[in-house]
N, CA, C and O atoms as a GROMACS GRO file, in nm:
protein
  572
    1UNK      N    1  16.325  14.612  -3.390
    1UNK     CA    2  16.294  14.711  -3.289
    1UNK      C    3  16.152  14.686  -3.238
    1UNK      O    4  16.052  14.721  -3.301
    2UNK      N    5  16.151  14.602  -3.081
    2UNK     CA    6  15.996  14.592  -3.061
    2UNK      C    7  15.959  14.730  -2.992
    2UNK      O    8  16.017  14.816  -2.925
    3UNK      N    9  15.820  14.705  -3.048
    3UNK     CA   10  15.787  14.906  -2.992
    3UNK      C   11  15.711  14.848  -2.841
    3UNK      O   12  15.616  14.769  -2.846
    4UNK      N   13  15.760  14.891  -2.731
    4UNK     CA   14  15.727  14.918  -2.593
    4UNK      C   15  15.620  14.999  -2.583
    4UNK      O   16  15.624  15.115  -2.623
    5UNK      N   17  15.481  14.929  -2.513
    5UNK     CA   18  15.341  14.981  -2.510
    5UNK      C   19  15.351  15.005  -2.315
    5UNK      O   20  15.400  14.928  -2.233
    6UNK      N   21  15.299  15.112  -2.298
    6UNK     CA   22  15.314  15.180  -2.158
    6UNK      C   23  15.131  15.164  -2.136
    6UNK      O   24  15.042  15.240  -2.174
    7UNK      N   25  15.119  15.032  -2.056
    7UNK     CA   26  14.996  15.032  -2.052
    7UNK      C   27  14.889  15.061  -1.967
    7UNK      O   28  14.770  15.028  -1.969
    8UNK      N   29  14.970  15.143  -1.877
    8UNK     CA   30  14.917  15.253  -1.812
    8UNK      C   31  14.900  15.406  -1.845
    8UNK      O   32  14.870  15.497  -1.767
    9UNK      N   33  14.931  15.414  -1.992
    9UNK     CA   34  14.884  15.530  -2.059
    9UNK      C   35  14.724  15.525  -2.052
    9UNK      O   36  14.645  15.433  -2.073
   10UNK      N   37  14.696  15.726  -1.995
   10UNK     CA   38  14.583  15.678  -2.009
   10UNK      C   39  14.456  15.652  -2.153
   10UNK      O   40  14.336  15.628  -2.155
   11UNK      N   41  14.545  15.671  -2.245
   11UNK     CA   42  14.464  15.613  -2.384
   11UNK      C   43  14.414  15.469  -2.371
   11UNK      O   44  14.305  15.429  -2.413
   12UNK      N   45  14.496  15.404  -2.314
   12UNK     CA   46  14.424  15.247  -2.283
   12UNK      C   47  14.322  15.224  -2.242
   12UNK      O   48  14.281  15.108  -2.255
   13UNK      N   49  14.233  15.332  -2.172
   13UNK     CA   50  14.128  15.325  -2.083
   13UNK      C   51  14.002  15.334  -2.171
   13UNK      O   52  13.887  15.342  -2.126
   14UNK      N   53  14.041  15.332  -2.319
   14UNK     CA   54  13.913  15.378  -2.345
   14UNK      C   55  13.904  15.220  -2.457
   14UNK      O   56  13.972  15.206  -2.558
   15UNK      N   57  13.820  15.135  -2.414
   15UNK     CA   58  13.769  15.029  -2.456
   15UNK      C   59  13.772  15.001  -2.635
   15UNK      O   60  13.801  14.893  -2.685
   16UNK      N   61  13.731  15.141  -2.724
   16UNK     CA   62  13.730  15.159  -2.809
   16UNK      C   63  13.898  15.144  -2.888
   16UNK      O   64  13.918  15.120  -3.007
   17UNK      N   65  13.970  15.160  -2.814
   17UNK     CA   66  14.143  15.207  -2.871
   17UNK      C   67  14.156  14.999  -2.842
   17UNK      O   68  14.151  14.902  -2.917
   18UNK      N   69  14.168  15.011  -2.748
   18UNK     CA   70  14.186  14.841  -2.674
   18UNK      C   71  14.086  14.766  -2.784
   18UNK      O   72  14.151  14.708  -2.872
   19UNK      N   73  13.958  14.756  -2.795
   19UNK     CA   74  13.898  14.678  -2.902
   19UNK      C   75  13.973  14.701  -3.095
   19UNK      O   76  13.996  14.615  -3.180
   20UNK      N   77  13.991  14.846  -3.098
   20UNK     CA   78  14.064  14.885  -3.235
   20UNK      C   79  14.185  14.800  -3.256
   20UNK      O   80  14.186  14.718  -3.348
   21UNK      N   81  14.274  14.812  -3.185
   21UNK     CA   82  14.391  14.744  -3.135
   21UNK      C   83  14.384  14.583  -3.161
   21UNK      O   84  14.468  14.513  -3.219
   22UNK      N   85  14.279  14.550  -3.110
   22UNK     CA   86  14.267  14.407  -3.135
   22UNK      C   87  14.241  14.331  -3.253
   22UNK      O   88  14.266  14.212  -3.274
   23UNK      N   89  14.176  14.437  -3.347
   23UNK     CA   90  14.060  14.401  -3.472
   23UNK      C   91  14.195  14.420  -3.553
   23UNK      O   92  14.218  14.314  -3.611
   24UNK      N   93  14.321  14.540  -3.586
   24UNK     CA   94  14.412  14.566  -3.647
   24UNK      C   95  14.511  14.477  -3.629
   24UNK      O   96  14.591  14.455  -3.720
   25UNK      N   97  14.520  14.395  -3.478
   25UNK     CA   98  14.646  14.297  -3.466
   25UNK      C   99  14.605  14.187  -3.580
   25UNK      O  100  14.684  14.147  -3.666
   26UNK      N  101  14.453  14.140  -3.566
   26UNK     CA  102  14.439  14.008  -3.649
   26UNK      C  103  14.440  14.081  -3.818
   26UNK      O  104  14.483  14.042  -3.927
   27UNK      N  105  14.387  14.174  -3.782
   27UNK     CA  106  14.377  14.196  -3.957
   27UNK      C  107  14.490  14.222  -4.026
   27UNK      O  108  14.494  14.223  -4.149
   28UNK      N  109  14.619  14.252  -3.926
   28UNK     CA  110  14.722  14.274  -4.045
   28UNK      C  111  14.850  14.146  -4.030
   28UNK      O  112  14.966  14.150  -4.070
   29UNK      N  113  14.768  14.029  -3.952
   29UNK     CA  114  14.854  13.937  -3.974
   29UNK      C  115  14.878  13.884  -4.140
   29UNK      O  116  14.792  13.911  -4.224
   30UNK      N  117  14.994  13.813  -4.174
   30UNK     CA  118  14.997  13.801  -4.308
   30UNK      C  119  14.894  13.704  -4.324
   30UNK      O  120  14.818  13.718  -4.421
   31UNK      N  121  14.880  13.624  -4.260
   31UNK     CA  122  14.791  13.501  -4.318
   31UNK      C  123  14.681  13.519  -4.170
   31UNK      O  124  14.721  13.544  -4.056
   32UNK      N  125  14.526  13.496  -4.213
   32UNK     CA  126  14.456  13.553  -4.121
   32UNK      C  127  14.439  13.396  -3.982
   32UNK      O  128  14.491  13.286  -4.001
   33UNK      N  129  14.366  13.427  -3.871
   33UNK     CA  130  14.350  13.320  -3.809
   33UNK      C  131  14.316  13.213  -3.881
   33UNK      O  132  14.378  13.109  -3.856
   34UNK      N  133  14.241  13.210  -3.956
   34UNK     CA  134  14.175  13.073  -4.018
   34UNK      C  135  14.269  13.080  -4.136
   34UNK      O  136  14.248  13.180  -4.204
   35UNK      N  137  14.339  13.025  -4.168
   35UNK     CA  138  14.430  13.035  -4.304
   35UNK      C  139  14.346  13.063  -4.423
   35UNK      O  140  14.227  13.033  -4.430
   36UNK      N  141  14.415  13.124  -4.518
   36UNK     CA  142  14.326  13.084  -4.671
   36UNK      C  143  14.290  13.004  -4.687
   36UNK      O  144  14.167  12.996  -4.701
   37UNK      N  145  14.373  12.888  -4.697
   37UNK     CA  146  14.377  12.773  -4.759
   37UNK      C  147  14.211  12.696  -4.685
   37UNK      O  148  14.129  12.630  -4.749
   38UNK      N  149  14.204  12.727  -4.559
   38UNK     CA  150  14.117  12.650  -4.467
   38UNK      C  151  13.974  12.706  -4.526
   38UNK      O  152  13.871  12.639  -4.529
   39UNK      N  153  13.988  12.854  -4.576
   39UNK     CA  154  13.907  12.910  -4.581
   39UNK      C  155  13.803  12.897  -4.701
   39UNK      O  156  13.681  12.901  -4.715
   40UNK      N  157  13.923  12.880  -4.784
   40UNK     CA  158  13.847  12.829  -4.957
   40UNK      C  159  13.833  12.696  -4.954
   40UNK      O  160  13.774  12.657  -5.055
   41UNK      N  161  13.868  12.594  -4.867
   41UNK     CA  162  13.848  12.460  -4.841
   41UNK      C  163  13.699  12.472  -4.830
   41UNK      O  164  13.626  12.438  -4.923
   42UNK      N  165  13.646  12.529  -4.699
   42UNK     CA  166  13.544  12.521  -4.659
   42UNK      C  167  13.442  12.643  -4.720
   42UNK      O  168  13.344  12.675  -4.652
   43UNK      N  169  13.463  12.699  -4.829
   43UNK     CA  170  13.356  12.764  -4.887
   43UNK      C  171  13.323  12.655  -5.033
   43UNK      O  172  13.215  12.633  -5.089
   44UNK      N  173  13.456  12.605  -5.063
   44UNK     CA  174  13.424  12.561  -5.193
   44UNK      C  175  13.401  12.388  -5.194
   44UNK      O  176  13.412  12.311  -5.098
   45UNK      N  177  13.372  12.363  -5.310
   45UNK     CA  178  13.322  12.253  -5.349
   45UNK      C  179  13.420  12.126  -5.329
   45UNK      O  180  13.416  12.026  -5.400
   46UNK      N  181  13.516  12.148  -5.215
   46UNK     CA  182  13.586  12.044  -5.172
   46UNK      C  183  13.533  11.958  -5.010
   46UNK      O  184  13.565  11.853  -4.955
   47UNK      N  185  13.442  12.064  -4.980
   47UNK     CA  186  13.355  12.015  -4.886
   47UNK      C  187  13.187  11.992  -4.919
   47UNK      O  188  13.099  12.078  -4.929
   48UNK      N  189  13.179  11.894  -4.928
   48UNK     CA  190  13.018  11.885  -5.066
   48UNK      C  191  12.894  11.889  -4.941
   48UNK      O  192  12.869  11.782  -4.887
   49UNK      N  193  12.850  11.962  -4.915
   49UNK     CA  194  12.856  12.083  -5.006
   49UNK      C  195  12.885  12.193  -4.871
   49UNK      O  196  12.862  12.206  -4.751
   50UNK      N  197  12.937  12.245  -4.958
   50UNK     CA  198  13.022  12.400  -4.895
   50UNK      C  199  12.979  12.411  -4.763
   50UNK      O  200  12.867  12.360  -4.753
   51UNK      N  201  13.019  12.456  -4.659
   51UNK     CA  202  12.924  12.488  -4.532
   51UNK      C  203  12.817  12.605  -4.574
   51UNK      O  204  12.702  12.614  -4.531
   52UNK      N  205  12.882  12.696  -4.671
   52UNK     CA  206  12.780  12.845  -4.656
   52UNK      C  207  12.635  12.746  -4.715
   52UNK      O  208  12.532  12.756  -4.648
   53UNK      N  209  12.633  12.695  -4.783
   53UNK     CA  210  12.505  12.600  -4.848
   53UNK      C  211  12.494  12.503  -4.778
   53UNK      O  212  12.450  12.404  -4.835
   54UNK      N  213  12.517  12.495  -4.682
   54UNK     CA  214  12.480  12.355  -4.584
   54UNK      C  215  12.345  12.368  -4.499
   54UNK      O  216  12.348  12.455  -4.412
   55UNK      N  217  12.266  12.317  -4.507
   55UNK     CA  218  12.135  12.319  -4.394
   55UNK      C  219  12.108  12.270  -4.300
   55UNK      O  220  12.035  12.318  -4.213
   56UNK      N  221  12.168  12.154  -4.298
   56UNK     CA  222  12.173  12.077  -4.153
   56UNK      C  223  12.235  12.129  -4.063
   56UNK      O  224  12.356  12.112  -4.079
   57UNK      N  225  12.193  12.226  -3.912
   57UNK     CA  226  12.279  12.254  -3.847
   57UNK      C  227  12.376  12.176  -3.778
   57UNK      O  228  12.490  12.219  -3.757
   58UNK      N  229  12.331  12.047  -3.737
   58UNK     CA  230  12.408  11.944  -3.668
   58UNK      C  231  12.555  11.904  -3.768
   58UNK      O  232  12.668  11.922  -3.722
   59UNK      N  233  12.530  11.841  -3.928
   59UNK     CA  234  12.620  11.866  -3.976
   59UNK      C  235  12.727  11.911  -4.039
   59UNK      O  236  12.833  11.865  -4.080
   60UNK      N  237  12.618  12.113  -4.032
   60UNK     CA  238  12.732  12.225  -4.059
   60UNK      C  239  12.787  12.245  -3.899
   60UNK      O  240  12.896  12.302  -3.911
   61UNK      N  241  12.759  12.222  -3.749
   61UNK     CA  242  12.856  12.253  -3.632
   61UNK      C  243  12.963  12.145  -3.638
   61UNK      O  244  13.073  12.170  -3.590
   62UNK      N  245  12.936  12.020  -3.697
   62UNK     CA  246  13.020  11.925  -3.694
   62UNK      C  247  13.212  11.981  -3.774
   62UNK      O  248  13.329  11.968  -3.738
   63UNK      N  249  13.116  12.059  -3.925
   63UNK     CA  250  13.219  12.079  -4.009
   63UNK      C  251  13.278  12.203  -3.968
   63UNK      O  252  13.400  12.218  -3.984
   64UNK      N  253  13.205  12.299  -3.914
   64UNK     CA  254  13.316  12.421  -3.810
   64UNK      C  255  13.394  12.328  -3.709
   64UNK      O  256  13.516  12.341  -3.725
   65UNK      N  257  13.368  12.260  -3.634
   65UNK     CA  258  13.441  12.173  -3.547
   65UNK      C  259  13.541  12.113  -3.626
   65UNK      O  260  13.652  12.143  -3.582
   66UNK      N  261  13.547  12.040  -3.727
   66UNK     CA  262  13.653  11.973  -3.821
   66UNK      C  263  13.750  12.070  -3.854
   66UNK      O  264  13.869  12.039  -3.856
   67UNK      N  265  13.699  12.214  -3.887
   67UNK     CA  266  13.762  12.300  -3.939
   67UNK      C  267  13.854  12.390  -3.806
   67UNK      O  268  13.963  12.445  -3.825
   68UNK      N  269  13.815  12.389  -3.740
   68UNK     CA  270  13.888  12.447  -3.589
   68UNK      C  271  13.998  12.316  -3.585
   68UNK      O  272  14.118  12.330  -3.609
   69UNK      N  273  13.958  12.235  -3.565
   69UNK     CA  274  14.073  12.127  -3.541
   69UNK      C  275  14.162  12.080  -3.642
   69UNK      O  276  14.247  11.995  -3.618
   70UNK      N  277  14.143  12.145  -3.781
   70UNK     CA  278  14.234  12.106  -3.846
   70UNK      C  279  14.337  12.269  -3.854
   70UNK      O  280  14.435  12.288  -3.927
   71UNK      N  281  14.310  12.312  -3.811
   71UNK     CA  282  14.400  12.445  -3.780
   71UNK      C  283  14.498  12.440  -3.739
   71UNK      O  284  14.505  12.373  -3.636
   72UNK      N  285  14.631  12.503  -3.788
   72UNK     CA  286  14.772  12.465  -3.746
   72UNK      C  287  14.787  12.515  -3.592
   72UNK      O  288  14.733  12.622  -3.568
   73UNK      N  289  14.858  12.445  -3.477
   73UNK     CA  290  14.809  12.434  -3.342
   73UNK      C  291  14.803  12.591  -3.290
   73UNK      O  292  14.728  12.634  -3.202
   74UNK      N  293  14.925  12.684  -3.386
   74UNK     CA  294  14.888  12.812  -3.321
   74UNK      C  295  14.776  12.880  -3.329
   74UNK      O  296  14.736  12.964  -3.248
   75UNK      N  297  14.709  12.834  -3.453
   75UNK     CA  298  14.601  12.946  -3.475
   75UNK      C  299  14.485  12.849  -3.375
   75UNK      O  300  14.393  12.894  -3.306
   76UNK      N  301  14.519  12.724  -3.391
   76UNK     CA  302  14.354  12.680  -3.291
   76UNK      C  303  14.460  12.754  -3.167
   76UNK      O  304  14.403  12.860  -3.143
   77UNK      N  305  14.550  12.748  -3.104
   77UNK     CA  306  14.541  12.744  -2.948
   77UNK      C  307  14.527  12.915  -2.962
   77UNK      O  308  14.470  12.950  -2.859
   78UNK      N  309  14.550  13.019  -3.036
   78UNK     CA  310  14.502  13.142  -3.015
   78UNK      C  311  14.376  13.167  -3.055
   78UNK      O  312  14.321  13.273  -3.025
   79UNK      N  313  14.322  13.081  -3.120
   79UNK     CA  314  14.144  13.151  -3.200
   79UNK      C  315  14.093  13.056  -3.042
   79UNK      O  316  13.991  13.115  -3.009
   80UNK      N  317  14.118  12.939  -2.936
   80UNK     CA  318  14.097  12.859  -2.833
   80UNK      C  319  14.075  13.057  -2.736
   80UNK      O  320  13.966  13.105  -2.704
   81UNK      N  321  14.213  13.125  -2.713
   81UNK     CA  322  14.171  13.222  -2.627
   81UNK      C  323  14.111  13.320  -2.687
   81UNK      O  324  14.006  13.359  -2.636
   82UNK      N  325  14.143  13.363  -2.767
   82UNK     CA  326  14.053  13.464  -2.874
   82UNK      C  327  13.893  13.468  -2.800
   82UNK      O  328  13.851  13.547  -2.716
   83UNK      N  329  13.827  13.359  -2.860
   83UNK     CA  330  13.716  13.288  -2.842
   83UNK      C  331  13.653  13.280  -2.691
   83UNK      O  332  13.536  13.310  -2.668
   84UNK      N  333  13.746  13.236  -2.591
   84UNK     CA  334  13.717  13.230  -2.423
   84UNK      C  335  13.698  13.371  -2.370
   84UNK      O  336  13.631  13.393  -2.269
   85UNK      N  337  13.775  13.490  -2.457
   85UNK     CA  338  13.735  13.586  -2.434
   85UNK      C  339  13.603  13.664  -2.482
   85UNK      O  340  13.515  13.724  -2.421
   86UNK      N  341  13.622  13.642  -2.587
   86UNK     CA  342  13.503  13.702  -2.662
   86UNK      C  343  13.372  13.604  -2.584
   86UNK      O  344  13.299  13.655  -2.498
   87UNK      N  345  13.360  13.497  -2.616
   87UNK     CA  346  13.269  13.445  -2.483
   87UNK      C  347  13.233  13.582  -2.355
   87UNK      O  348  13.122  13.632  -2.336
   88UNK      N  349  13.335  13.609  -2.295
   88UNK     CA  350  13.308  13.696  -2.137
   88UNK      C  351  13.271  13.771  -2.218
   88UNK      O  352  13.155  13.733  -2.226
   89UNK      N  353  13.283  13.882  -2.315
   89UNK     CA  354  13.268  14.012  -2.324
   89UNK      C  355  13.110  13.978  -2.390
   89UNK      O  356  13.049  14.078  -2.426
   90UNK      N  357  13.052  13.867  -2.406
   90UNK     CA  358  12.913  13.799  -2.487
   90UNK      C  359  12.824  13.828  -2.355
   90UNK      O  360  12.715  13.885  -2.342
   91UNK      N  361  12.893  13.781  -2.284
   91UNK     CA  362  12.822  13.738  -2.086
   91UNK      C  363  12.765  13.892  -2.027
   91UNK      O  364  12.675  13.913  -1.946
   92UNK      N  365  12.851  13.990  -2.099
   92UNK     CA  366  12.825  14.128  -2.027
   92UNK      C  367  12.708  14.219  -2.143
   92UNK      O  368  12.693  14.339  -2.166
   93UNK      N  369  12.654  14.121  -2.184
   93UNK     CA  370  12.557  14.189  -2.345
   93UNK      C  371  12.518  14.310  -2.273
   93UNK      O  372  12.540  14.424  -2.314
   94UNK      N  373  12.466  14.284  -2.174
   94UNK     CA  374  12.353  14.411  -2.124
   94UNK      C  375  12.430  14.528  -2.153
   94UNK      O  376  12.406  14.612  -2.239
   95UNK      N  377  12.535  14.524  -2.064
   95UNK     CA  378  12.573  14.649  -2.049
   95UNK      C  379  12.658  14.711  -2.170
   95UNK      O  380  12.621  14.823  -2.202
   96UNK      N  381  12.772  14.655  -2.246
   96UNK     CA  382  12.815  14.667  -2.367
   96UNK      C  383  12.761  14.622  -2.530
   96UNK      O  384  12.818  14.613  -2.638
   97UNK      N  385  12.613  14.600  -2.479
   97UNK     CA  386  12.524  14.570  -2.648
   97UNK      C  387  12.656  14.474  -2.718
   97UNK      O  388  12.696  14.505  -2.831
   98UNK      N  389  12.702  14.389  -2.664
   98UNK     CA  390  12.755  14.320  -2.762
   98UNK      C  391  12.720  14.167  -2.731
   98UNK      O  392  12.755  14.095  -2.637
   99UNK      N  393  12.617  14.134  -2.871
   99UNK     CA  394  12.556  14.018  -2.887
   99UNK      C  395  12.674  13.935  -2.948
   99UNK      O  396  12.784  13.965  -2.994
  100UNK      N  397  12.600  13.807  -2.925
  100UNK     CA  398  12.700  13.692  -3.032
  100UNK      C  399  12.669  13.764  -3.184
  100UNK      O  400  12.769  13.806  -3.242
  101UNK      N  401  12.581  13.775  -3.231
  101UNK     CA  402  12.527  13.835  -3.335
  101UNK      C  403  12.705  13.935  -3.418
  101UNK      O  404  12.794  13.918  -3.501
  102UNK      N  405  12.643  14.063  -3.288
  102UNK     CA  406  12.763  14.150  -3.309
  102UNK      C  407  12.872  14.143  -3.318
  102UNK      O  408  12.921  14.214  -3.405
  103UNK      N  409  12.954  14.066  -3.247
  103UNK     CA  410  13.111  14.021  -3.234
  103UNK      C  411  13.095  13.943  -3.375
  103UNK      O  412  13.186  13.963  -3.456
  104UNK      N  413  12.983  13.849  -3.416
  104UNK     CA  414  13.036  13.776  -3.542
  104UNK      C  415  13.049  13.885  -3.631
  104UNK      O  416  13.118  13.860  -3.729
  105UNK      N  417  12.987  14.032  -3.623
  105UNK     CA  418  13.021  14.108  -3.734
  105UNK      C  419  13.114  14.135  -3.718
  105UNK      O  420  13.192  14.127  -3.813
  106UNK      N  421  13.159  14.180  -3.601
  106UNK     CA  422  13.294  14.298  -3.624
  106UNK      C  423  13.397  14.194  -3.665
  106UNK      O  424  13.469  14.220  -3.762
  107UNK      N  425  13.409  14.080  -3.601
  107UNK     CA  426  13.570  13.998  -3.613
  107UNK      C  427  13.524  13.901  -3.721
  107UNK      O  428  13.623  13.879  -3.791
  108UNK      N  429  13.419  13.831  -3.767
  108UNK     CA  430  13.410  13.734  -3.899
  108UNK      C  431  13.510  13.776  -4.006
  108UNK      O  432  13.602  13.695  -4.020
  109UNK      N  433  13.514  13.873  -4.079
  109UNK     CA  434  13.566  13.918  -4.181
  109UNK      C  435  13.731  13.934  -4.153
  109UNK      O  436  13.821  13.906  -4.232
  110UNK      N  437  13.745  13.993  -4.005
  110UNK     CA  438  13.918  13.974  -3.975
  110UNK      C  439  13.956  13.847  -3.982
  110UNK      O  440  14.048  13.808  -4.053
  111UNK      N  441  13.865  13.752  -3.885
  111UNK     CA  442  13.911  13.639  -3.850
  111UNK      C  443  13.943  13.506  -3.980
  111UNK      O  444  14.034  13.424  -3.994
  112UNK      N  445  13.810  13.541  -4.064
  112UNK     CA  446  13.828  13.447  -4.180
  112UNK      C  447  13.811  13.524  -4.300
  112UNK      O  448  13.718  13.603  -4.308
  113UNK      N  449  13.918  13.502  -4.424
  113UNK     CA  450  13.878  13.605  -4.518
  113UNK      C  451  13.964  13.526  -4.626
  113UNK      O  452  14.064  13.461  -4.597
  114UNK      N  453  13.912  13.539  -4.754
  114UNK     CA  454  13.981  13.491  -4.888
  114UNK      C  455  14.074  13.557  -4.879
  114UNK      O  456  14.082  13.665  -4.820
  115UNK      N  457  14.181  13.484  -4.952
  115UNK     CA  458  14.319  13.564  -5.018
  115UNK      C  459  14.336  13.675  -5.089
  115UNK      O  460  14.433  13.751  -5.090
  116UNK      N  461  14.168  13.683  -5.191
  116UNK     CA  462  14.210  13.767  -5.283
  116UNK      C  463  14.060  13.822  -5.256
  116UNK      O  464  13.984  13.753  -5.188
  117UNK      N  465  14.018  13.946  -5.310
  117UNK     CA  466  13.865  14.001  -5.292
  117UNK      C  467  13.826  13.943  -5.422
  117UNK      O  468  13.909  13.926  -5.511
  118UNK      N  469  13.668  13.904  -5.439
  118UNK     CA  470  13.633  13.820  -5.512
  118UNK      C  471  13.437  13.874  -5.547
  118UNK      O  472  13.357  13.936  -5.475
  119UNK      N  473  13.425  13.825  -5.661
  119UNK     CA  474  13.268  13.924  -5.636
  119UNK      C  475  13.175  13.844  -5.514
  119UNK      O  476  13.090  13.905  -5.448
  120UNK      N  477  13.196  13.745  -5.501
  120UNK     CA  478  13.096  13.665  -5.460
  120UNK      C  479  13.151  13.732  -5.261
  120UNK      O  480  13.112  13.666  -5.164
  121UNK      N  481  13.206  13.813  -5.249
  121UNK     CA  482  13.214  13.943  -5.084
  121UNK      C  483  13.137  13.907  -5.005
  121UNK      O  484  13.174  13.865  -4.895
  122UNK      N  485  12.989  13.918  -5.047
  122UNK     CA  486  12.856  13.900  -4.986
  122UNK      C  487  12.849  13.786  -4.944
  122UNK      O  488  12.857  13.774  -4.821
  123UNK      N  489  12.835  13.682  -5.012
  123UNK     CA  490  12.829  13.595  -4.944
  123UNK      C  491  12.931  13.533  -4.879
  123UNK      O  492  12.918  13.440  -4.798
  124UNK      N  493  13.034  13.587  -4.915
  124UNK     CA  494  13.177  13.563  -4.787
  124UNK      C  495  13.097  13.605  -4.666
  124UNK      O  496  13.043  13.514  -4.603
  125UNK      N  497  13.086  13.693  -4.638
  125UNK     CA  498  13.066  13.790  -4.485
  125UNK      C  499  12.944  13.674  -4.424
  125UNK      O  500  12.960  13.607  -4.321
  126UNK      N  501  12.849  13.670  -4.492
  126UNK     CA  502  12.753  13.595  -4.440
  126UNK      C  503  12.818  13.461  -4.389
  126UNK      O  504  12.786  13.404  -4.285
  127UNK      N  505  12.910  13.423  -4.476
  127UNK     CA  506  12.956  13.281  -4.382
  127UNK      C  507  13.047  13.294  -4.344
  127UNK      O  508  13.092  13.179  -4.338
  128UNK      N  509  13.138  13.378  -4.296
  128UNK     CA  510  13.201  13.458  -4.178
  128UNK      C  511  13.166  13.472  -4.035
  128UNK      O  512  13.221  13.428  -3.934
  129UNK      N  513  13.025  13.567  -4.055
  129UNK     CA  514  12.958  13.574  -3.948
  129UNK      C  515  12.896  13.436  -3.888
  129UNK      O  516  12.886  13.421  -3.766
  130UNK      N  517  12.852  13.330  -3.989
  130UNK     CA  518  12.803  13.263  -3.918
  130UNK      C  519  12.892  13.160  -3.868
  130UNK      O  520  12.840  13.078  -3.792
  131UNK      N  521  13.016  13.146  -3.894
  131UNK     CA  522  13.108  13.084  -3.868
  131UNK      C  523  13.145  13.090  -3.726
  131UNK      O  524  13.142  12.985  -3.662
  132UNK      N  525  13.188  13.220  -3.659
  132UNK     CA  526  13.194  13.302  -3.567
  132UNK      C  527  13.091  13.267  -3.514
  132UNK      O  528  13.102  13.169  -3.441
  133UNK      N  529  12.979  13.319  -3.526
  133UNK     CA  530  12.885  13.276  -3.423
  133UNK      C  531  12.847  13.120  -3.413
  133UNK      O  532  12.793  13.066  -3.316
  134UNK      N  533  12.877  13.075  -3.504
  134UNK     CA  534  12.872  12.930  -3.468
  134UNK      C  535  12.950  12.863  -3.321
  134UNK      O  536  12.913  12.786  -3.232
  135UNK      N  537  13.100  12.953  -3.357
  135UNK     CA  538  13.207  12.896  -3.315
  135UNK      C  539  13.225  12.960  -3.090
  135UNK      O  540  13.288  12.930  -2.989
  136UNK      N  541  13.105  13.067  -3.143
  136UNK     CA  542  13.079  13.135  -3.003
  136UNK      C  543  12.971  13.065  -2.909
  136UNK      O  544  12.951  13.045  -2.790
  137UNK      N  545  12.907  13.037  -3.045
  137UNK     CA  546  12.739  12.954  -2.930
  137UNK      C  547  12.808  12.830  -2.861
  137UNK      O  548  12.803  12.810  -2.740
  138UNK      N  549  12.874  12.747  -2.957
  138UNK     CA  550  12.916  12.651  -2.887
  138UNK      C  551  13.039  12.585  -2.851
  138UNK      O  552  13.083  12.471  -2.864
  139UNK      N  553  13.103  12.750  -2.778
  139UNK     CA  554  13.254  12.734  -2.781
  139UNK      C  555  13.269  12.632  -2.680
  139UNK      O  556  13.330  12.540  -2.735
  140UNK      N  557  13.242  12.601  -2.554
  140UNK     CA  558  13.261  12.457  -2.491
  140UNK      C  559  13.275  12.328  -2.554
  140UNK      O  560  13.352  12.242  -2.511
  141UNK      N  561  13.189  12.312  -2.671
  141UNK     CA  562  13.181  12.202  -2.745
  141UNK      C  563  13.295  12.186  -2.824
  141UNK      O  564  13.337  12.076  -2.858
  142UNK      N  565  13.352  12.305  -2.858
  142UNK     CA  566  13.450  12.283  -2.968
  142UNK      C  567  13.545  12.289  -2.921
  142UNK      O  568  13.636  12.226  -2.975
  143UNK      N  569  13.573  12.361  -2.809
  143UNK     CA  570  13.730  12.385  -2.711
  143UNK      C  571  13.703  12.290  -2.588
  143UNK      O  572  13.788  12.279  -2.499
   0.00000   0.00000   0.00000
């Protein structure tokens, strides 16, 4: 039973329901945009060394780039529009305060997230966010 959205209700109008909406579609997919698997690849010690411990920016954008392209084609060609959008809504900072900064908070944690909750949280989010904003500064480069 697909549920029929009337999207000229006027609840749609309010940016907040439309952004909620969006953050709940990715978060309750079963497996998130960036797969697990991609995800503990690139935190753990199968990428030496991990991106979150990586310092070189040139060869931590390289390994977000490796990691976008090794993505099964749906999730790159939807995290591809995902991304082109979130880009525009980056372009309008002034008026909606939403920095690259910000968007890496709100969607990092939907977009990429372990399988299981784990103590080491904290430093998940941190390389979440910077993942995201990595993947925003230089979305031309990577798409």
């Amino acid at each position: 039973a697909d549920e029929q959205l009337d999207l000229d209700d006027g609840r749609w109008e309010d940016i907040h329901v439309v952004t909620g909406a969006l953050k709940l579609f990715f978060r309750e997919l079963p497996e998130p945009l960036v797969p697990f698997g991609h995800f503990d690849k690139a935190i753990s010690h199968h990428v030496c060394p991990p991106l979150a411990e990586m310092q070189d920016p040139t060869k931590r954008g390289q390994c977000i780039r490796d990691l976008v392209f090794s993505l099964p084609p749906t999730h790159h060609d939807t995290m591809e529009v995902l991304f082109r959008h979130l880009c525009r809504v980056i372009e309008c900072r002034e008026e909606n305060r939403m920095s690259v900064q910000s968007i890496a908070i709100v969607f990092g944690p939907t977009l990429l997230r372990p399988a299981s909750e784990e103590p080491s949280m904290a430093m998940h989010m941190v390389f979440q966010n910077q993942v995201v904003e990595h993947i925003l500064n230089q979305y031309s480069h990577i798409f």
